[in-house]
C-alpha positions in Angstrom: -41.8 5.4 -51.0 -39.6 6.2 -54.1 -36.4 6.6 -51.4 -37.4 3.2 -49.7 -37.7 1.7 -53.3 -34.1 3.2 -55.1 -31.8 0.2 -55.5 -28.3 0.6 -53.5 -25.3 1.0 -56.2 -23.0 -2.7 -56.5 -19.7 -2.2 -55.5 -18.9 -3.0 -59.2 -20.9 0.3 -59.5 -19.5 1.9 -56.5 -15.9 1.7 -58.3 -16.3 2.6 -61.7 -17.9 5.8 -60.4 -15.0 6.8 -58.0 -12.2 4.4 -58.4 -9.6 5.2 -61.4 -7.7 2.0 -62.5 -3.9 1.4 -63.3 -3.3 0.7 -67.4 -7.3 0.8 -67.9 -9.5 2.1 -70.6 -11.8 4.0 -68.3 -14.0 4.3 -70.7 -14.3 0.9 -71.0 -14.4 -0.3 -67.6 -17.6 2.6 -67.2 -19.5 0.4 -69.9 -18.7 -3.0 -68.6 -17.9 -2.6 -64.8 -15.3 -4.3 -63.2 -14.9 -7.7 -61.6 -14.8 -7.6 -57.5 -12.5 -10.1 -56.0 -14.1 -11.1 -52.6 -11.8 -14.1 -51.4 -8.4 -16.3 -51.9 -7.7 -19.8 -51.2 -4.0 -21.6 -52.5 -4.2 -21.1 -56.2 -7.6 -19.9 -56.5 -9.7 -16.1 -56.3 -13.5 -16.3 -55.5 -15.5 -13.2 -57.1 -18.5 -11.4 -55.5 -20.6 -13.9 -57.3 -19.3 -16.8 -55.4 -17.3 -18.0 -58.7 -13.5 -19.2 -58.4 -11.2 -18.8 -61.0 -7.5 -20.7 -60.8 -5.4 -17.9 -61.0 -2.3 -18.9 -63.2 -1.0 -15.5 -63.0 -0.6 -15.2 -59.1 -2.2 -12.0 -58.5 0.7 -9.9 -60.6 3.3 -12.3 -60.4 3.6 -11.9 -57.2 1.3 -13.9 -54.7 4.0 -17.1 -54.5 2.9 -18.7 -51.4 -0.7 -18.4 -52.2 -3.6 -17.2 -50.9 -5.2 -18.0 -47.7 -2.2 -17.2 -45.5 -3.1 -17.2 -41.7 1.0 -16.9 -40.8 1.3 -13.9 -42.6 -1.4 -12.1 -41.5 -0.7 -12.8 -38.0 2.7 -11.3 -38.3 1.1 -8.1 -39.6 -1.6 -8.2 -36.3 1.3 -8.4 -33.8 3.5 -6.2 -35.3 0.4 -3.6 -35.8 -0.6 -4.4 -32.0 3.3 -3.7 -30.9 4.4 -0.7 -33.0 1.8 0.0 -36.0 4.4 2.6 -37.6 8.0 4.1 -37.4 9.9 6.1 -39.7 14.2 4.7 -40.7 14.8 8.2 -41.3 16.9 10.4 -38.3 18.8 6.9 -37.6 16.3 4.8 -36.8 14.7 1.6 -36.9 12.1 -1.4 -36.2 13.4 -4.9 -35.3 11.3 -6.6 -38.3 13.0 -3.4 -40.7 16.6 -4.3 -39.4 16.2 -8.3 -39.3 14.5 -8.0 -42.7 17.5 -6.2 -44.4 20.0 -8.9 -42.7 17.3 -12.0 -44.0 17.8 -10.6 -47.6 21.3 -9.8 -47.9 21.9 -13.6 -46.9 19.5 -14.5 -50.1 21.6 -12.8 -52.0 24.8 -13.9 -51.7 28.4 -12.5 -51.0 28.7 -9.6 -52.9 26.1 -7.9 -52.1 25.7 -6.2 -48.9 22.8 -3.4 -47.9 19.0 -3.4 -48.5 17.1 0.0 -49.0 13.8 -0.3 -48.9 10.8 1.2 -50.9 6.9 0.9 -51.5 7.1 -0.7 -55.1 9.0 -1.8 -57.7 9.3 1.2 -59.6 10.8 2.7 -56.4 13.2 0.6 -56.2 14.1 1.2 -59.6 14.1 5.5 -59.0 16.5 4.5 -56.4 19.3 2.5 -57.9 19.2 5.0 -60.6 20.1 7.9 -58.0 22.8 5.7 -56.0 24.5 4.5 -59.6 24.8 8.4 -60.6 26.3 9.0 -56.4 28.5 6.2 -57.3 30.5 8.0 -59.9 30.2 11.0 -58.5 32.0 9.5 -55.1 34.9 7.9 -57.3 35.1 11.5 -58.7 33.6 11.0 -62.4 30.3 12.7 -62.5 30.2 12.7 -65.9 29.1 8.9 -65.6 25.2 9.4 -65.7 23.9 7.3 -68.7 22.3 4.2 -68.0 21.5 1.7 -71.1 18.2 -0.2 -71.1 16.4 -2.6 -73.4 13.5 -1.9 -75.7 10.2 -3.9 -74.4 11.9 -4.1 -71.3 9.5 -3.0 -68.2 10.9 -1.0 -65.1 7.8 0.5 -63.5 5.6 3.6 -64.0 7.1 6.1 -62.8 8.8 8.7 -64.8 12.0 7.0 -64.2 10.9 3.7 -64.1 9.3 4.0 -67.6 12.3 5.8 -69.2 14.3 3.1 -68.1 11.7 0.8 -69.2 11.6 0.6 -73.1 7.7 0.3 -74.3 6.6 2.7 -77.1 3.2 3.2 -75.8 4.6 4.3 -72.3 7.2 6.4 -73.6 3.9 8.2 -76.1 2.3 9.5 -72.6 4.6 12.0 -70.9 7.3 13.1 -73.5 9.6 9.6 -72.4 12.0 8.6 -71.7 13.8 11.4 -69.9 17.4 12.2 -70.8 20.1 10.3 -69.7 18.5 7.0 -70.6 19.0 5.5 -73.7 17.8 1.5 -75.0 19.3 -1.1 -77.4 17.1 -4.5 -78.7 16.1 -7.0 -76.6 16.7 -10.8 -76.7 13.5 -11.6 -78.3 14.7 -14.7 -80.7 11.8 -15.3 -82.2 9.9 -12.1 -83.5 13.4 -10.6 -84.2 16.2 -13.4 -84.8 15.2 -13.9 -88.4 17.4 -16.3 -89.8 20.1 -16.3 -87.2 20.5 -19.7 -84.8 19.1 -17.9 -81.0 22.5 -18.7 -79.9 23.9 -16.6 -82.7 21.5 -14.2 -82.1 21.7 -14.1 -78.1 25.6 -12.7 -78.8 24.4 -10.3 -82.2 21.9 -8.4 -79.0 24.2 -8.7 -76.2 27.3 -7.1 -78.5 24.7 -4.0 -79.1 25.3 -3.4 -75.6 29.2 -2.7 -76.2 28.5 -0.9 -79.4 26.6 1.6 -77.0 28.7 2.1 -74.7 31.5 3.2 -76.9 29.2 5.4 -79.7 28.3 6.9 -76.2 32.5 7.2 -74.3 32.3 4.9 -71.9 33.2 7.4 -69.4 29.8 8.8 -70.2 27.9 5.0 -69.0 27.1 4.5 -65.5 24.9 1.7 -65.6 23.5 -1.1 -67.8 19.9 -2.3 -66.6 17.6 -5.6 -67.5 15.2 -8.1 -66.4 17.0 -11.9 -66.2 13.6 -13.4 -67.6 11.6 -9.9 -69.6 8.7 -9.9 -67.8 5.6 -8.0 -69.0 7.4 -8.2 -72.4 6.5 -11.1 -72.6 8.3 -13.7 -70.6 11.1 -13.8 -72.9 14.0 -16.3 -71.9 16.9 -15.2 -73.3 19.0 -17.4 -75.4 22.2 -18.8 -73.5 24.6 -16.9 -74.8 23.2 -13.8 -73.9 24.0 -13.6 -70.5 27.5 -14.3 -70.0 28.0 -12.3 -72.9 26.4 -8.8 -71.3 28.6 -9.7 -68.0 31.7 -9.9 -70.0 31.0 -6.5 -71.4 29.9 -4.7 -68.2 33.0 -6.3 -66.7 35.2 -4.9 -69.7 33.8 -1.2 -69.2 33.2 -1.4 -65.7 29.6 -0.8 -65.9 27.2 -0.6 -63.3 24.7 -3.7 -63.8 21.4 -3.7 -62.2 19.3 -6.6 -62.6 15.3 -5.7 -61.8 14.0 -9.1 -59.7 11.0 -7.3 -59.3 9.2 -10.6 -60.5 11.8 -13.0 -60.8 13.5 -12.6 -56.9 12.4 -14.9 -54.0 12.4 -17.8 -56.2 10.3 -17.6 -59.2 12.9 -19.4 -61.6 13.9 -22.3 -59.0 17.0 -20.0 -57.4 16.5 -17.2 -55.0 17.1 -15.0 -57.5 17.8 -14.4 -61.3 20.9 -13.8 -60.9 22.2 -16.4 -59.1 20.6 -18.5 -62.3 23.0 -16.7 -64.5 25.8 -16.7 -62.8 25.5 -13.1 -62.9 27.2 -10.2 -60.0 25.2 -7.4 -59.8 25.5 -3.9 -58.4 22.1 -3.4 -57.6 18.9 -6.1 -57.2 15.7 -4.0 -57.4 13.0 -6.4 -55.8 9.4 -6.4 -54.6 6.6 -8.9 -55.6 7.6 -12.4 -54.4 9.3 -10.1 -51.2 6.2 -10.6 -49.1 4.1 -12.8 -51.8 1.8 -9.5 -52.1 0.5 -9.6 -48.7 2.0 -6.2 -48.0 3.2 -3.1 -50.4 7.1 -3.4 -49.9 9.5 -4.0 -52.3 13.7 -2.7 -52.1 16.9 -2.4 -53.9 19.5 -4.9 -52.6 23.1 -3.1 -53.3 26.6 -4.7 -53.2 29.2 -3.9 -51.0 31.3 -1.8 -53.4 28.5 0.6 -53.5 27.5 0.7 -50.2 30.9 1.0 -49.3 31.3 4.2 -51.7 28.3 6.0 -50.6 29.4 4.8 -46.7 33.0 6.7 -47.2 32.8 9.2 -50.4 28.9 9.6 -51.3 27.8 12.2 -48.2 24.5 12.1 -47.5 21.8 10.0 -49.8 19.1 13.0 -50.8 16.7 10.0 -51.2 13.9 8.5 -49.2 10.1 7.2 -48.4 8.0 8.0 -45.3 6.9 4.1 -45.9 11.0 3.0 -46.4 10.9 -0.2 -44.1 8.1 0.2 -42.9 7.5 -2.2 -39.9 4.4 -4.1 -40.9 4.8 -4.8 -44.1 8.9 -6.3 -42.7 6.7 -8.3 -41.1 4.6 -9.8 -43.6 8.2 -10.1 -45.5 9.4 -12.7 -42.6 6.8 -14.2 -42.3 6.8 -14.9 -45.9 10.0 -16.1 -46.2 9.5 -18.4 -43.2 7.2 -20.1 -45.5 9.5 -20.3 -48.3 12.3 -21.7 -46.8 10.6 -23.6 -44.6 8.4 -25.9 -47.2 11.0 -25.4 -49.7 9.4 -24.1 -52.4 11.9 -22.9 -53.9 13.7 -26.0 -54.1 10.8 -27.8 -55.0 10.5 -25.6 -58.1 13.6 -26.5 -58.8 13.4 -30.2 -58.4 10.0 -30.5 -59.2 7.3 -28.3 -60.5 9.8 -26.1 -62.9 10.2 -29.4 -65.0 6.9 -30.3 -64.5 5.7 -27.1 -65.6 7.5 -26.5 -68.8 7.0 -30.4 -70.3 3.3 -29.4 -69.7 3.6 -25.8 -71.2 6.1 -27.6 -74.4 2.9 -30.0 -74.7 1.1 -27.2 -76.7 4.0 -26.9 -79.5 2.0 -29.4 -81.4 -0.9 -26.8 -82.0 -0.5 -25.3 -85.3 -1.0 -21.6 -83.5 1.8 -21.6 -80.8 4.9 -20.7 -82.5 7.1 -21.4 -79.7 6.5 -22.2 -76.0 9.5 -20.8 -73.5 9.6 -21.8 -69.4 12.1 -21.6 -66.5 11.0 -22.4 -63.0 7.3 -21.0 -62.5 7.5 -18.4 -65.6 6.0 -19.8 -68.8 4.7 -18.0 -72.0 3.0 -19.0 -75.3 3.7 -17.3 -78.6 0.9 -16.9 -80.8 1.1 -17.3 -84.4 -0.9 -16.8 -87.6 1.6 -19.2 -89.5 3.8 -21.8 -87.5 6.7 -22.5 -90.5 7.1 -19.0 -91.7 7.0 -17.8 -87.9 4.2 -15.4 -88.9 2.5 -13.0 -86.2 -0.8 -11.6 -86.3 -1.3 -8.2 -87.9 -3.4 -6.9 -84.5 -0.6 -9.0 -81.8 -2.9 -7.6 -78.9 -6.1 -8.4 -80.3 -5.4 -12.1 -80.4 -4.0 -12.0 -77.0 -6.6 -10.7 -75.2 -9.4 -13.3 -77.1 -7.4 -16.0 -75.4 -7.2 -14.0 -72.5 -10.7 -13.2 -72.1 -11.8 -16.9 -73.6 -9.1 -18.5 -70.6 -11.2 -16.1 -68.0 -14.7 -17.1 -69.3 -13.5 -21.0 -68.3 -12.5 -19.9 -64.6 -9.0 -19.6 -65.7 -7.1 -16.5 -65.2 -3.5 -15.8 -67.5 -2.1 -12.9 -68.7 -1.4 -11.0 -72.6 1.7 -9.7 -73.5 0.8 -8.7 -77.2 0.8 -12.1 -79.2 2.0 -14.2 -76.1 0.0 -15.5 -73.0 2.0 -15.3 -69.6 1.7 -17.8 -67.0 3.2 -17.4 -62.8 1.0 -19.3 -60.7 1.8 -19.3 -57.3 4.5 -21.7 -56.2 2.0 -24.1 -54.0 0.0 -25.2 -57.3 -0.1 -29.2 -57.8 1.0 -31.5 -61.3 -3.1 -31.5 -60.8 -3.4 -27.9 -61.0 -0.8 -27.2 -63.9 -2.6 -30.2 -65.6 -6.2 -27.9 -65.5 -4.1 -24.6 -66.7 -2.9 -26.7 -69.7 -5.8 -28.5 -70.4 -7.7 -25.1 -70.5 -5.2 -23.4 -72.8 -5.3 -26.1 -75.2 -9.5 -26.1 -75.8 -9.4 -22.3 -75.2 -6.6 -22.3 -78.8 -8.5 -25.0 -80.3 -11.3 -23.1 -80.3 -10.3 -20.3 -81.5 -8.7 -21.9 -84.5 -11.6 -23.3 -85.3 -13.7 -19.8 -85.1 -10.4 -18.3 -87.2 -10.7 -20.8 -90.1 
């Protein structure tokens, strides 16, 4: 009777007792379980409790057709049903591998001209770091191995994916970053521009970059790395001089530049890519999220023709590889996902349409005395905290204050992201004016509130 009688674990349960989270607090999540996700639909997630949260932050920035789709998922079945699994390795291929890599490289533009695929992001960023360092070594200067970074810049969790990254509290866990890496500030205008205009300061930052390469020889550089938009910093948008300013450098020195697309590529700024927003020519595109909207783990670094064409005729063989590299399924789910794209044109319509319709919605909460600043470019938004708007003063606990609104956003069926002091917003690129209405309306009572409990 006792057996009949024992209650079966949740699945909430189930997890916390076996199931060991990315970035988590175990301890944490073992006193106040964990939230199962049970279904998808457009913009929203349904929990196990039947509730539905809009999901601003599309998955992890990376679910930009939405939820729900049946196209994708058929791709995956057929190509499972046809040929579940081959290997690129040995010289071979799949057609969805193949057709995928030509698909991409049209995205991208002229100068860039082979695809090699990985599982994640932070592969893709391993990867460029190994063919930069093959480069040099092809055109006969080994010596070429440094690669300069950014501080709060985020590059994955790997070991080399967090060196090149530049977060303290990464770097603390592991003895990082490893050598051969080295960072310079970041284009963070307001927590770090002090009295400068962000146009003054945009140049001040990207000059730092030249004033590395030459304290370090710039025989000794081989590559400069950064995220267009900063990411997981904090959705930072540089200031316009920034860019052109870095590509004059890199162009001066002949630097390496790899831009990391793993949230910005396929369209998340209104162009294809970053880049292409910039006006920028890189060497290497490291991409995954928006590749196949999350549907499937793939992700790749997209290489331009004068390194290919290096490591084709001087590099030998490429000691570098993944038993999932291309893997056939998840090319599918990429295709598929790309069909969509192009063919509702989303990402023209972020450009045309939502992008502006975002950020004059997002810009509407600069009249609350604790957003300091508001920043947006296609579907990437964020909102700066402050403790005083006119002296641009930040909280003494940044992360505390982020995560109240955070968790006050989730307990109104609204899911965003922290950053520190900022709240990051991606929602997938088939939300409505109706939609981005709700996500501002929330924001705003969600701050209001919490002004109110502050004074």
């Amino acid at each position: 009777m006792e057996f009949q009688n024992r209650k079966e674990p949740s699945l909430s349960e189930i997890d916390v007792a076996h199931h060991l989270h990315p970035f988590a607090n175990t301890k944490e999540y073992r006193e106040q379980g964990v939230r199962v996700i049970t279904g998808g639909d457009g913009v929203y997630v349904i929990d196990s409790s039947g509730r539905r949260y809009l999901d601003a932050f599309a998955g992890l920035w990376c679910v930009n057709v939405g939820y729900g789709r049946r196209e994708i998922a058929d791709a995956v079945h057929a190509q499972m049903i046809s040929l579940a699994y081959y290997n690129t390795f040995f010289g071979t291929t799949t057609e969805p591998t193949a057709r995928l890599a030509e698909r991409i490289v049209k995205l991208a533009g002229p100068d860039m001209s082979h695809v090699f695929f990985t599982n994640s992001g932070s592969e893709a960023n391993d990867t460029w770091l190994r063919m930069a360092r093959l480069y040099w070594t092809s055109k006969g200067m080994p010596n070429r191995k440094i690669v300069i970074s950014r501080q709060n810049s985020y590059h994955g969790s790997t070991i080399a994916g967090a060196s090149l990254g530049g977060m303290r509290h990464m770097h603390e866990q592991g003895d990082l970053p490893i050598p051969g890496i080295v960072h310079i500030g970041q284009p963070y205008w307001y927590a770090e521009g002090g009295g400068l205009m962000p146009d003054q300061f945009g140049i001040l930052r990207a000059r730092e970059l030249e004033e590395k390469i030459l304290e370090l020889g710039p025989e000794n550089v081989a590559a400069f790395v950064a995220e267009p938009v900063q990411g997981t910093g904090g959705v930072i948008v540089p200031p316009e001089t920034y860019w052109p300013e870095i590509l004059r450098i890199c162009r001066k020195y002949d630097i390496l530049l790899a831009v990391d697309e793993v949230i910005t590529g396929f369209g998340r700024t209104g162009s294809w890519f970053g880049y292409q927003h910039y006006g920028l020519r890189p060497d290497f595109c490291s991409v995954a999220k928006g590749l196949s909207s999350g549907y499937q783990p793939i992700a790749a670094v997209i290489v331009s023709g004068r390194v290919a064409d290096a490591m084709a005729h001087e590099g030998g063989v490429f000691q570098h590889g993944f038993t999932y590299s291309g893997h056939p399924c998840a090319a599918a789910a990429a295709l598929a996902n790309l069909n969509i794209l192009e063919r509702e044109d989303l990402v023209g319509k972020i450009q045309r349409d939502l992008g502006p319709y975002f950020a004059k919605a997002l810009h509407s909460l600069n009249d609350l005395a604790i957003v300091g600043e508001t920043q947006a470019i296609g579907l990437l938004g964020s909102v700066q905290l402050v403790l005083d708007k006119n002296k641009r003063l930040r909280f003494s606990k940044p992360s505390d204050i982020g995560m109240i609104v955070r968790n006050f956003c989730m307990e109104r069926d609204l899911i965003v992201r922290a950053s520190q002091d900022r709240i990051l917003l991606a929602p997938a690129f088939v939300i409505t004016h109706e939609q981005i209405d709700t996500i501002i309306a929330t924001l705003r009572a969600v701050l209001i509130e919490i002004v109110a409990a502050l004074s």
